[in-house]
C-alpha angles and dihedrals in degrees: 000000000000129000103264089040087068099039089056086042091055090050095058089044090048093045095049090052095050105042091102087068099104098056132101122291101236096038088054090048080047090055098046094046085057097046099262110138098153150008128270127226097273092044088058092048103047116020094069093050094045088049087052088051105252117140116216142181101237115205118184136123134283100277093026097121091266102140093033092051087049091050095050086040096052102037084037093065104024086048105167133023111276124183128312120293119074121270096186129043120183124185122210133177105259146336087286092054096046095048084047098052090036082062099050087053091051100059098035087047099047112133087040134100092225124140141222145185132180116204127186137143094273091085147055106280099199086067093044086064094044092052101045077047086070090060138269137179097199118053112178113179143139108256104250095058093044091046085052098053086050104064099037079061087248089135139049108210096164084101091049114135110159125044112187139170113193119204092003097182083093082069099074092027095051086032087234093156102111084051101056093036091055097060098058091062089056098051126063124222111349138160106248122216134185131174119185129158093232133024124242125187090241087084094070088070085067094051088053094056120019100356091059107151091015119150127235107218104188104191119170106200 
């Protein structure tokens, strides 16, 4: 190998071990203390295009970096607590899922203000709505129950920024497509997000509506 061959060679290996440098503070003390130096193939790919607000489909495997990617991405661009509606919702498959994902929020964005609120049918609704009243950033919920506080104008989505469905295989399985269709008619201009570990042409159809202009990022592990 000659000279300029390494030194080509060193470039690509420092960049790729900088290229968290652009995030947060504390999310980037967060990372190291849980072993997260760098990115993976699908972080480099995707967290500096949600941070620039383009909404993608993101196809890649079970253990790929999906929700982690989602977590930098979100507490990366909401950043502190403002206000009180919602600028991110994300929709999961169930109450497990949503505690899960809450969890995860809550170790990465350590240091921040930000909030978050998880809502599903195993509780009162009528204090799930109190309580997203008082103010949140991060709502993570299963459709039915979102579409429900909604209505009942238990939830202001006019701030909204970031609509995101995590896992959405469960879409077609729990035949949640009505639900997830129905929130987008309801919201202005947002950055639309989907991660799935395998594409289906279904998807298109939300290309074709809200996802207009969306991005299909296609990443093996």
């Amino acid at each position: 190998m000659n000279a300029f061959s390494f030194y080509k060679l060193y470039l690509c290996f420092k960049n790729n071990h900088i290229s968290f440098k652009k995030l947060l503070e504390p999310l980037k003390a967060n990372l190291l203390e849980n072993g997260i130096e760098t990115p993976n193939t699908l972080q480099s790919k995707i967290i500096s295009k949600i941070k620039g607000g383009a909404s993608m489909i993101v196809v890649s495997p079970d253990n790929s970096g999906k929700t982690t990617s989602l977590v930098i991405s979100v507490i990366n661009k909401l950043q502190h607590a403002f206000e009180d509606a919602p600028r991110a919702l994300i929709f999961v498959k169930d109450k497990a899922s949503a505690l899960e994902l809450e969890q995860t929020f809550k170790i990465f964005a350590k240091g921040t203000d930000l909030r978050f609120y998880c809502a599903y049918e195993e509780h009162d609704i009528e204090i799930q709505r109190e309580e997203i009243y008082v103010g949140v950033d991060v709502v993570i919920a299963t459709p039915k129950r979102l579409n429900r506080i909604f209505y009942l104008n238990g939830i202001n989505l006019n701030k909204l920024q970031m609509f995101i469905v995590e896992d959405a295989d469960f879409v077609f399985k729990s035949n949640m497509v009505s639900e997830i269709n129905r929130t987008p008619e309801s919201i202005g201009k947002c950055q639309y997000l989907v991660f799935t570990d395998r594409y289906d042409e279904r998807y298109e159809r939300w290309q074709e509506t809200f996802m207009f202009n969306a991005q299909t990022i296609i990443v093996k592990k």
